[in-house]
PQR file of N, CA, C, O and H, with PARSE charges and radii, in Angstrom:
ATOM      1  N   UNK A   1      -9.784 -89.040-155.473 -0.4000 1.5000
ATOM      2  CA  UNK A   1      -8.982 -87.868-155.769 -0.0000 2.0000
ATOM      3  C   UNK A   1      -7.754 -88.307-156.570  0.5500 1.7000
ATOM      4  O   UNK A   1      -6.996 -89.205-156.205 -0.5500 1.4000
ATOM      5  N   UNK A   2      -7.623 -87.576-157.722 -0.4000 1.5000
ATOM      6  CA  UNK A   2      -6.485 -87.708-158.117 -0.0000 2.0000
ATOM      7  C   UNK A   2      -4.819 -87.663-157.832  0.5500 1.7000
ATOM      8  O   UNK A   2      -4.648 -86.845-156.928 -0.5500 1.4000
ATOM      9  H   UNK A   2      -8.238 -86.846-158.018  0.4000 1.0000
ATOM     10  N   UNK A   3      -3.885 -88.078-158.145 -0.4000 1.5000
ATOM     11  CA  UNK A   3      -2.724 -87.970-157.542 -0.0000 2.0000
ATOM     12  C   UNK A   3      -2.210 -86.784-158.175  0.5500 1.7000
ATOM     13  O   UNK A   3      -2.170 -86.756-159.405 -0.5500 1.4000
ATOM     14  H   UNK A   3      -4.024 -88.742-158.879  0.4000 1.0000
ATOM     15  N   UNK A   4      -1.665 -85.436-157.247 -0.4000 1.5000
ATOM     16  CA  UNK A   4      -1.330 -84.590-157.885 -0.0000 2.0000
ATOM     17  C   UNK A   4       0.474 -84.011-157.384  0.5500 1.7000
ATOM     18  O   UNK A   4       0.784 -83.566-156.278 -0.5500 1.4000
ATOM     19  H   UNK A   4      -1.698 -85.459-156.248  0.4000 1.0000
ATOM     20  N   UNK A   5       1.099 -84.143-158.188 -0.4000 1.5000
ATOM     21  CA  UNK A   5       2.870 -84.242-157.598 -0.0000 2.0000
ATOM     22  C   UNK A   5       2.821 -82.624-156.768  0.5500 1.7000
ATOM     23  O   UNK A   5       2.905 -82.643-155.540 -0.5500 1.4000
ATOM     24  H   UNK A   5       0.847 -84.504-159.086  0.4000 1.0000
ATOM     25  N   UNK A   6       2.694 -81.339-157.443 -0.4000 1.5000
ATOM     26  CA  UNK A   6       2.434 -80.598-156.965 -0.0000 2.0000
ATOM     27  C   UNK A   6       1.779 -80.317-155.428  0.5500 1.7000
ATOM     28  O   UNK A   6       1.997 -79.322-154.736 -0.5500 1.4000
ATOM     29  H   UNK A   6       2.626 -81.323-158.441  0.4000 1.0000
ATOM     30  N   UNK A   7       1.151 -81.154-155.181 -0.4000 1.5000
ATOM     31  CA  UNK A   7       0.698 -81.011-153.477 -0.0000 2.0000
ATOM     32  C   UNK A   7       1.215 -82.055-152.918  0.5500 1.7000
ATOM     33  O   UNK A   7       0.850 -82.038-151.742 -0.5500 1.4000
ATOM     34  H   UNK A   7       0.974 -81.962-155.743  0.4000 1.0000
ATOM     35  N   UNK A   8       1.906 -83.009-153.136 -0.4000 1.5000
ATOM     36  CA  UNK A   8       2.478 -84.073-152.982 -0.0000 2.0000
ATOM     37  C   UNK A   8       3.608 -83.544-152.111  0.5500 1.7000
ATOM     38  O   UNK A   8       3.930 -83.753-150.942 -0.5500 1.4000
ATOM     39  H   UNK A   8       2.202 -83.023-154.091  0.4000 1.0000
ATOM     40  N   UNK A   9       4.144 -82.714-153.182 -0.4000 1.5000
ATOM     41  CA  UNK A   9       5.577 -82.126-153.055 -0.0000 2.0000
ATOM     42  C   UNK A   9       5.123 -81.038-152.399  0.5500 1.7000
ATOM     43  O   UNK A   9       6.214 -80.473-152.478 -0.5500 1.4000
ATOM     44  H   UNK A   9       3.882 -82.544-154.132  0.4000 1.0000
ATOM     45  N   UNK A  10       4.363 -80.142-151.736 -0.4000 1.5000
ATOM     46  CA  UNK A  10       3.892 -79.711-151.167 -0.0000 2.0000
ATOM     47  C   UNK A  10       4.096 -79.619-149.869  0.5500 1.7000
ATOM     48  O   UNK A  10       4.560 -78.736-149.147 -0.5500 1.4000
ATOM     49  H   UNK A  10       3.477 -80.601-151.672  0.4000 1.0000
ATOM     50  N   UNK A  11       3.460 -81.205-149.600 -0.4000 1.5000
ATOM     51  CA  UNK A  11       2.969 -81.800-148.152 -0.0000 2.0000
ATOM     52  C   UNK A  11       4.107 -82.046-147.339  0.5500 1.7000
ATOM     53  O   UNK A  11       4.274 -81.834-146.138 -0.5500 1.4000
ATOM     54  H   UNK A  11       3.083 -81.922-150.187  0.4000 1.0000
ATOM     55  N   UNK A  12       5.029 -82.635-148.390 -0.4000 1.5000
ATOM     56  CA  UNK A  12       6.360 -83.283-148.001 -0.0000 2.0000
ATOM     57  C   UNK A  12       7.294 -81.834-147.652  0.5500 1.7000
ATOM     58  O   UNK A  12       8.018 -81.715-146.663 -0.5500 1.4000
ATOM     59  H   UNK A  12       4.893 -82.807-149.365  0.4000 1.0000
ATOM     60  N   UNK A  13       7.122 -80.987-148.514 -0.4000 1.5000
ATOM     61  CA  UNK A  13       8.502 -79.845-148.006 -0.0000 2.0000
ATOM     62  C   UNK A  13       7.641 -79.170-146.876  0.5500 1.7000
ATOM     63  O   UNK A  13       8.315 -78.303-146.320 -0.5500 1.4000
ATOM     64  H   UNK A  13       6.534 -81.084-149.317  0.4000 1.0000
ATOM     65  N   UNK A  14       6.306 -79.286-146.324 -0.4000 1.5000
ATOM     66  CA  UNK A  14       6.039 -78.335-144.888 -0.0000 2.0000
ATOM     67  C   UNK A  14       6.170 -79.389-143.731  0.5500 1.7000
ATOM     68  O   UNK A  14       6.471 -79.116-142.569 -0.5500 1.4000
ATOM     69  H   UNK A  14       5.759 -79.990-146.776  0.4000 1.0000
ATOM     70  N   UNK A  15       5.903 -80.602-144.218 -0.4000 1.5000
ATOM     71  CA  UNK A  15       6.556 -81.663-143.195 -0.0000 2.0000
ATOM     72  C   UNK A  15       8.040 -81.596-142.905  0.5500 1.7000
ATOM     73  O   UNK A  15       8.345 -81.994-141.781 -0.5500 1.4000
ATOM     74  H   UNK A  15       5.658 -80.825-145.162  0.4000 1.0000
ATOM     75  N   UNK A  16       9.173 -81.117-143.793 -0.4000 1.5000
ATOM     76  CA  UNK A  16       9.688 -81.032-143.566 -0.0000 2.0000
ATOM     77  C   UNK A  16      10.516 -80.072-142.761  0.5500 1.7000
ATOM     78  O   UNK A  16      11.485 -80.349-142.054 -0.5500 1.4000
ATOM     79  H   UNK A  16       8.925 -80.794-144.706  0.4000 1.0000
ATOM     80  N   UNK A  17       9.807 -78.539-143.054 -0.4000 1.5000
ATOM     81  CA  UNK A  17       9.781 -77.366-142.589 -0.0000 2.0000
ATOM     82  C   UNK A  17       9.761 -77.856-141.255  0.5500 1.7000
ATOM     83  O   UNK A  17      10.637 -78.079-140.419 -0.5500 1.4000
ATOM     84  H   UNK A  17       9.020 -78.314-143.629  0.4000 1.0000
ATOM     85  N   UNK A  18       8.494 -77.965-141.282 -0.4000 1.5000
ATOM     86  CA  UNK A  18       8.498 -78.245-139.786 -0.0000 2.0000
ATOM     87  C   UNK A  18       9.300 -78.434-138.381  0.5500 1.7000
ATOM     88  O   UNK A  18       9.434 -77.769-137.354 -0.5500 1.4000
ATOM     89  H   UNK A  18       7.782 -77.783-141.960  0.4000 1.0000
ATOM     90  N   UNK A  19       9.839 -79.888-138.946 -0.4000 1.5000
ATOM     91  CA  UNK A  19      10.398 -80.470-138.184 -0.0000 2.0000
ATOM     92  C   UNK A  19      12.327 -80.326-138.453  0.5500 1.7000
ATOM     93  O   UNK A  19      13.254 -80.867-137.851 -0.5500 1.4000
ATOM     94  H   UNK A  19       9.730 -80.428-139.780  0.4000 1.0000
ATOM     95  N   UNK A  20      12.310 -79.483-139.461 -0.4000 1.5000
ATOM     96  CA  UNK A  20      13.864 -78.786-139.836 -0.0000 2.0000
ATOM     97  C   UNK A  20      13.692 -77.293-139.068  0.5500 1.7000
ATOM     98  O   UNK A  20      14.103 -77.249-137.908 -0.5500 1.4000
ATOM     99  H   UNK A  20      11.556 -79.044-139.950  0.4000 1.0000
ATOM    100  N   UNK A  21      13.290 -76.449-139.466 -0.4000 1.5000
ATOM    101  CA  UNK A  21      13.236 -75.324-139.835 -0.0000 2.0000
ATOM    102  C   UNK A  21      12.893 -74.480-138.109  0.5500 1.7000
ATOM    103  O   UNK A  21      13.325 -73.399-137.707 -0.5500 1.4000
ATOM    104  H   UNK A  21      12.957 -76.484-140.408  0.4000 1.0000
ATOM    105  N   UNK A  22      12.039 -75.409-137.448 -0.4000 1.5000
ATOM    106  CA  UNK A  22      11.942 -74.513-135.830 -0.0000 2.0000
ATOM    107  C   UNK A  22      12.289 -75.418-135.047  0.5500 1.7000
ATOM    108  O   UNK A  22      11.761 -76.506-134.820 -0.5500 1.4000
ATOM    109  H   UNK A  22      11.688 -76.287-137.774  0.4000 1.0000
ATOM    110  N   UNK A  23      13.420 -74.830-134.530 -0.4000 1.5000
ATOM    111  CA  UNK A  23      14.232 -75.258-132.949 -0.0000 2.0000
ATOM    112  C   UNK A  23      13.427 -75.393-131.841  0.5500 1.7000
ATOM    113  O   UNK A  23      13.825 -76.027-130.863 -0.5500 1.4000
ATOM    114  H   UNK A  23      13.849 -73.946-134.714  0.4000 1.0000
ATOM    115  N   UNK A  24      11.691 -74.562-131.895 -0.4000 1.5000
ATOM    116  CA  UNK A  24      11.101 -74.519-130.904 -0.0000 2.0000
ATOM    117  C   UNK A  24      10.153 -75.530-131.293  0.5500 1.7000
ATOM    118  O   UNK A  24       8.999 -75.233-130.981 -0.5500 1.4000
ATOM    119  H   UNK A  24      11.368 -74.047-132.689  0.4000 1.0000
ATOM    120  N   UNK A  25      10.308 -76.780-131.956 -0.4000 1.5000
ATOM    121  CA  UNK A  25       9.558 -77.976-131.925 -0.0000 2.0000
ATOM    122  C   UNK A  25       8.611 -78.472-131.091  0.5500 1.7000
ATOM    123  O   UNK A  25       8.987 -79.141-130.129 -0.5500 1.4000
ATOM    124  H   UNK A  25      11.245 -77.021-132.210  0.4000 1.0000
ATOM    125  N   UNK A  26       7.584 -78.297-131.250 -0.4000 1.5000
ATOM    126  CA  UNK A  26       6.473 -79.485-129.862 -0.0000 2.0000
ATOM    127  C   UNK A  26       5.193 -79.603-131.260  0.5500 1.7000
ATOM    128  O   UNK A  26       4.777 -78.891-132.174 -0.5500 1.4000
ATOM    129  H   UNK A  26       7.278 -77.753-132.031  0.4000 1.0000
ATOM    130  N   UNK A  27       4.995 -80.742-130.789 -0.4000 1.5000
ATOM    131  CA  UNK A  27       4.111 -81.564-131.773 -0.0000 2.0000
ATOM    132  C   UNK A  27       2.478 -81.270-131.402  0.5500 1.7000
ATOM    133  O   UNK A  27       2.072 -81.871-130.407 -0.5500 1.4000
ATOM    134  H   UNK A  27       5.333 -81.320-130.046  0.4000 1.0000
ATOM    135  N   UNK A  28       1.811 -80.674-131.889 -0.4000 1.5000
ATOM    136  CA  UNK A  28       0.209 -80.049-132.120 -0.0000 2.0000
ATOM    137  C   UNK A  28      -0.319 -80.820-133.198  0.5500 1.7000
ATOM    138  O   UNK A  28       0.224 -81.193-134.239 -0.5500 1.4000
ATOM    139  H   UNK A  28       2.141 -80.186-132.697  0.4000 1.0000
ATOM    140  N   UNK A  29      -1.577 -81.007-132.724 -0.4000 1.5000
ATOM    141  CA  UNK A  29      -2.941 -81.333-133.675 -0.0000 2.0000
ATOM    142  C   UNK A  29      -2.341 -81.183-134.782  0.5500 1.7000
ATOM    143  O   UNK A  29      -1.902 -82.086-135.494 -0.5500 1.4000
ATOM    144  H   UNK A  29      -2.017 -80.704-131.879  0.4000 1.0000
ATOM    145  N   UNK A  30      -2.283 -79.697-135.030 -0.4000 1.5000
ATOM    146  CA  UNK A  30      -1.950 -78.959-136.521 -0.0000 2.0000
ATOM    147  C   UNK A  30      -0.368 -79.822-137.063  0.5500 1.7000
ATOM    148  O   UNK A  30      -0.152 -80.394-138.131 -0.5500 1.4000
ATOM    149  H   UNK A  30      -2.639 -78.964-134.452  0.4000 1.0000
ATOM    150  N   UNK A  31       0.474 -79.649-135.965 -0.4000 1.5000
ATOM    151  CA  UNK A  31       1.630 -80.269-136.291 -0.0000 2.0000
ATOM    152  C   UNK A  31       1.346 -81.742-137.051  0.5500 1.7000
ATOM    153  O   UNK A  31       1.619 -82.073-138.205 -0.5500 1.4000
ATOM    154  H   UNK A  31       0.299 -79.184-135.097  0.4000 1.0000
ATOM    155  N   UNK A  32       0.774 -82.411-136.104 -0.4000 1.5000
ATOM    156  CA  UNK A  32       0.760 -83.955-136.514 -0.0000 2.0000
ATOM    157  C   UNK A  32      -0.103 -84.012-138.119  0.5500 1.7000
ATOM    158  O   UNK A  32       0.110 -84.849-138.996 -0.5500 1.4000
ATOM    159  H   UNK A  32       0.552 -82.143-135.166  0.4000 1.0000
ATOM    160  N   UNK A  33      -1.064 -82.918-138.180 -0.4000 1.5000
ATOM    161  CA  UNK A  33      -1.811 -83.438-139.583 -0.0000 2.0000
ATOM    162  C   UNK A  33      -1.019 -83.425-140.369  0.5500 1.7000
ATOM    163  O   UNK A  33      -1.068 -84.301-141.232 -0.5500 1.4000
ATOM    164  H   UNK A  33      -1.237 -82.238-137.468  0.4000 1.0000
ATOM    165  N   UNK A  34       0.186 -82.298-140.410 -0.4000 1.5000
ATOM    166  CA  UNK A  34       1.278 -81.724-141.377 -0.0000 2.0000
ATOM    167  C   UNK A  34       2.496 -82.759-141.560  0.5500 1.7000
ATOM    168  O   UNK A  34       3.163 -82.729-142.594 -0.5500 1.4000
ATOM    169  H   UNK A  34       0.227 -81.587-139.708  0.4000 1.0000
ATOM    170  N   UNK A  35       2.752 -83.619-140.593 -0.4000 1.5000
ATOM    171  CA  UNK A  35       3.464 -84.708-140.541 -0.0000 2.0000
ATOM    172  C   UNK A  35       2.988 -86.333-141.071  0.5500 1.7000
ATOM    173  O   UNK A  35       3.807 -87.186-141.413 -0.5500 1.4000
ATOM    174  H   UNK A  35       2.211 -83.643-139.752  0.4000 1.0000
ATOM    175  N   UNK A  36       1.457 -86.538-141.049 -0.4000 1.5000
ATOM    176  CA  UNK A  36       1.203 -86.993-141.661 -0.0000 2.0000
ATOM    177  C   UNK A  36       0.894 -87.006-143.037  0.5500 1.7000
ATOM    178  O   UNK A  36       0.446 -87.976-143.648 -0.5500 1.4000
ATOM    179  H   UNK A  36       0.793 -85.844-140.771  0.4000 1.0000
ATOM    180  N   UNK A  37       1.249 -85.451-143.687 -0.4000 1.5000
ATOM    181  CA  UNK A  37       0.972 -85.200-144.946 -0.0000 2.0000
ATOM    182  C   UNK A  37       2.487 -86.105-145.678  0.5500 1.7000
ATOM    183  O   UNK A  37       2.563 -86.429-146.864 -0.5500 1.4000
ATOM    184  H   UNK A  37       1.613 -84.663-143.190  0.4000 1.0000
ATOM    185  N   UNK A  38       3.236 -86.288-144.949 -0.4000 1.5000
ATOM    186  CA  UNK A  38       4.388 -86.368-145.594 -0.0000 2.0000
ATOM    187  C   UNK A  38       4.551 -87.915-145.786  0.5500 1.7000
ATOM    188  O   UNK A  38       4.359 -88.685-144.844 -0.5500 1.4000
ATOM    189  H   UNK A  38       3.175 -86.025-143.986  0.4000 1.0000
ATOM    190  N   UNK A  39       5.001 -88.452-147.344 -0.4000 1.5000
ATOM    191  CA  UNK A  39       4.959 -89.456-147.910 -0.0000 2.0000
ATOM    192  C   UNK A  39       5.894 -89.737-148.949  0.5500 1.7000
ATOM    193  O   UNK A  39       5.700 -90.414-149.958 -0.5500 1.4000
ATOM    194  H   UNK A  39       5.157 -87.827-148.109  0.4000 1.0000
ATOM    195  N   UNK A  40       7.365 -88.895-148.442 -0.4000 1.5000
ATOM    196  CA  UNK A  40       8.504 -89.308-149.120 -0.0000 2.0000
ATOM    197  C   UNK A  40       8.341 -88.592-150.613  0.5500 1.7000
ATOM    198  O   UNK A  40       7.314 -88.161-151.137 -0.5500 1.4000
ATOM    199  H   UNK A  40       7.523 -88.345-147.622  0.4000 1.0000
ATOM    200  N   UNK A  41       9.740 -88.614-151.132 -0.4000 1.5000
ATOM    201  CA  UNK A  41       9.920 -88.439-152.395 -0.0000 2.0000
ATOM    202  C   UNK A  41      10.099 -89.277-153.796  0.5500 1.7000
ATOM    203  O   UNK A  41      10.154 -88.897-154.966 -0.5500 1.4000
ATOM    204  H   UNK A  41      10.574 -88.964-150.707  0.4000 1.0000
ATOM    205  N   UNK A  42      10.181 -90.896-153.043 -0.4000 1.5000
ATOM    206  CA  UNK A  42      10.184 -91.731-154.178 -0.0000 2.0000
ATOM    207  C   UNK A  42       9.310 -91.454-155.425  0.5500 1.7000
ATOM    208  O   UNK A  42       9.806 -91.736-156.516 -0.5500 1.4000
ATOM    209  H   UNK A  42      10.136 -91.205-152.093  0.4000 1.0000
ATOM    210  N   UNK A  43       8.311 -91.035-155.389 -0.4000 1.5000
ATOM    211  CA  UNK A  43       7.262 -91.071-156.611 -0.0000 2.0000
ATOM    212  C   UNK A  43       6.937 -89.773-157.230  0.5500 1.7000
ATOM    213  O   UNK A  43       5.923 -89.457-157.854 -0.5500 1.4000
ATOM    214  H   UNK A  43       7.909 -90.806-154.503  0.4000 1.0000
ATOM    215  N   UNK A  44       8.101 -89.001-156.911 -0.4000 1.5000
ATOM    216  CA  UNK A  44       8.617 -87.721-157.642 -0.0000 2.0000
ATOM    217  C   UNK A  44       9.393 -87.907-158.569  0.5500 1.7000
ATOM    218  O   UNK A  44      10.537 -87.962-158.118 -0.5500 1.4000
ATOM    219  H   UNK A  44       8.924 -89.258-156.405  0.4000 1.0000
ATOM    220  N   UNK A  45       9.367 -88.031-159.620 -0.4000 1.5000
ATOM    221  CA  UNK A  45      10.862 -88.515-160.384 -0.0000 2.0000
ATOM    222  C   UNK A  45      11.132 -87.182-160.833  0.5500 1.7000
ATOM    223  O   UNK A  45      12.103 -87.280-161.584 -0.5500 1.4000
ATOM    224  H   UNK A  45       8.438 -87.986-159.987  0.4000 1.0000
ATOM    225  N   UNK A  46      10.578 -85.354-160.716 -0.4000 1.5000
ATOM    226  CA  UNK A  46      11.063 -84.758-160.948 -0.0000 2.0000
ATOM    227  C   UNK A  46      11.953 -84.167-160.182  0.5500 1.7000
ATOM    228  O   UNK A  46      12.440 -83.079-160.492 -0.5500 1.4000
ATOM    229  H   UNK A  46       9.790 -85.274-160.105  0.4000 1.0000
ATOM    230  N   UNK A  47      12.400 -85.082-158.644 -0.4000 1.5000
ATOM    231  CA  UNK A  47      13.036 -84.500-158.062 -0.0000 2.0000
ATOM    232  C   UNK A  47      14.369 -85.196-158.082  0.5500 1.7000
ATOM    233  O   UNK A  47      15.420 -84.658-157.735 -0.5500 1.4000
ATOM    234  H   UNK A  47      12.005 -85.966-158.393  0.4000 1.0000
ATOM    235  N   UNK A  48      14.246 -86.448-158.519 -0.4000 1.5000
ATOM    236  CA  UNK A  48      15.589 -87.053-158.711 -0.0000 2.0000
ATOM    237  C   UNK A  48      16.106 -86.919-159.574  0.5500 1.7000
ATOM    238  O   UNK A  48      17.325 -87.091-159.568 -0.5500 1.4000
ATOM    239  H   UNK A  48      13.391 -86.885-158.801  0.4000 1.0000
ATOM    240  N   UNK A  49      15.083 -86.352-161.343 -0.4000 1.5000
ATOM    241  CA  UNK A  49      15.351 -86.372-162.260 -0.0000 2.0000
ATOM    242  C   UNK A  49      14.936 -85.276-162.763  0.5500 1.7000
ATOM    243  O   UNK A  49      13.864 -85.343-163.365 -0.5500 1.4000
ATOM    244  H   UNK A  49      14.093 -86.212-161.349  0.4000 1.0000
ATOM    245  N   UNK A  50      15.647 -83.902-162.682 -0.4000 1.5000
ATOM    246  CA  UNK A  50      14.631 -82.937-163.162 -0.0000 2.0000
ATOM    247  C   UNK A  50      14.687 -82.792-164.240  0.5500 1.7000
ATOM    248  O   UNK A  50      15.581 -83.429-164.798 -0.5500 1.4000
ATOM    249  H   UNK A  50      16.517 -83.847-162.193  0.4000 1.0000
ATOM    250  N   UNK A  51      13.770 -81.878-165.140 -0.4000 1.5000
ATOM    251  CA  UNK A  51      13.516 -81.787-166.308 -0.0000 2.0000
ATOM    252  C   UNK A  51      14.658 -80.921-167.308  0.5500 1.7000
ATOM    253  O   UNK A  51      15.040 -79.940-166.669 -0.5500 1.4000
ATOM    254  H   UNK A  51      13.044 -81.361-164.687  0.4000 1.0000
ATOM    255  N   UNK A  52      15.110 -80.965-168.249 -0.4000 1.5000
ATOM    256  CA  UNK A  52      15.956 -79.959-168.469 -0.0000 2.0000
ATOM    257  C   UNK A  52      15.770 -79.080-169.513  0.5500 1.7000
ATOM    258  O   UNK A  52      16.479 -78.109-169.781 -0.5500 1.4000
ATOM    259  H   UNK A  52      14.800 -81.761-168.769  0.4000 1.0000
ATOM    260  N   UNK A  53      14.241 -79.673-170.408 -0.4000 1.5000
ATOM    261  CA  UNK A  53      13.728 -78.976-171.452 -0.0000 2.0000
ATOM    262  C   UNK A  53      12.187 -79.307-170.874  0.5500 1.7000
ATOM    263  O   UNK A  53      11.851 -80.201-170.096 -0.5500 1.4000
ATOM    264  H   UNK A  53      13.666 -80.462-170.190  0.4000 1.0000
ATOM    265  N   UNK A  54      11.271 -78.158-171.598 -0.4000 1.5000
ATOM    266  CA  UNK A  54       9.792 -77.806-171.408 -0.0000 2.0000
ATOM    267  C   UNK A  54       9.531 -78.981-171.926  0.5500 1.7000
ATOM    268  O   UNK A  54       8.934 -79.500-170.984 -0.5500 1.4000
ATOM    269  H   UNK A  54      11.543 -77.432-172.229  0.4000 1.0000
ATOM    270  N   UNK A  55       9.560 -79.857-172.857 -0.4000 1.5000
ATOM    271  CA  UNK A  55       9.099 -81.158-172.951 -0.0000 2.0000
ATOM    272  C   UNK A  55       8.928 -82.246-172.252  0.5500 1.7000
ATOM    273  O   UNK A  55       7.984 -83.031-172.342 -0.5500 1.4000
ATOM    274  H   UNK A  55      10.045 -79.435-173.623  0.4000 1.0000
ATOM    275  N   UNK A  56      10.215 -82.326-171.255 -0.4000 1.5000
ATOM    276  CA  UNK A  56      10.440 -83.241-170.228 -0.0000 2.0000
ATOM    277  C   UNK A  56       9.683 -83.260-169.056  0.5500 1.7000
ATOM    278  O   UNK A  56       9.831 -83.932-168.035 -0.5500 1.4000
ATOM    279  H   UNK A  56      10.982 -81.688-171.182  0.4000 1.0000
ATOM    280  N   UNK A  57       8.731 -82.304-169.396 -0.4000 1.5000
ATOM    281  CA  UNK A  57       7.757 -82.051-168.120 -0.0000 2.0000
ATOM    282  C   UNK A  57       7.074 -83.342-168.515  0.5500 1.7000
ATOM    283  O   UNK A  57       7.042 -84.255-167.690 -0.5500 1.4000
ATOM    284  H   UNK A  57       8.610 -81.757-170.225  0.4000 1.0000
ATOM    285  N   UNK A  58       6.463 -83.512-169.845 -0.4000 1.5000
ATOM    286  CA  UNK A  58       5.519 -84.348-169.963 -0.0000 2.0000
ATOM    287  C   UNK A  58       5.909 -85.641-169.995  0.5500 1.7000
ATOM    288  O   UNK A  58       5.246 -86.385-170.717 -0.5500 1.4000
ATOM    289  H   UNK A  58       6.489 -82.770-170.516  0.4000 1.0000
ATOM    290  N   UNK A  59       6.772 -86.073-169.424 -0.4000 1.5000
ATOM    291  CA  UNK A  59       7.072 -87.525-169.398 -0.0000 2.0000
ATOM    292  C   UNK A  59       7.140 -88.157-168.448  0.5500 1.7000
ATOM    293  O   UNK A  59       7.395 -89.359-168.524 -0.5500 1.4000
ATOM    294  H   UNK A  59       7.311 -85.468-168.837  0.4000 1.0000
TER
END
């Protein structure tokens, strides 16, 4: 499978949801797959570096 930033970045902001977003936290099956989706943002460079023209997408 290809590497796709879009689900990448995906995986990582419902992992994060998750474990930000409900006070009523307890860790499920479902929970844990969603936590293992998550694999940081280093290899996003559009998030450290966003784009500032339609060109800069492609780089």
């Amino acid at each position: 499978m290809a590497y796709n930033r879009r689900q990448h970045l995906a995986d990582n902001i419902a992992a994060l949801e998750l474990i930000l977003m409900r006070p009523e936290f307890c860790l499920t099956e479902q929970g844990r797959k969603v936590l293992n989706g998550y694999s940081g943002f280093g290899g996003l460079k559009c998030i450290l570096n966003p784009a500032e023209k339609d060109t800069d997408i492609e780089k």
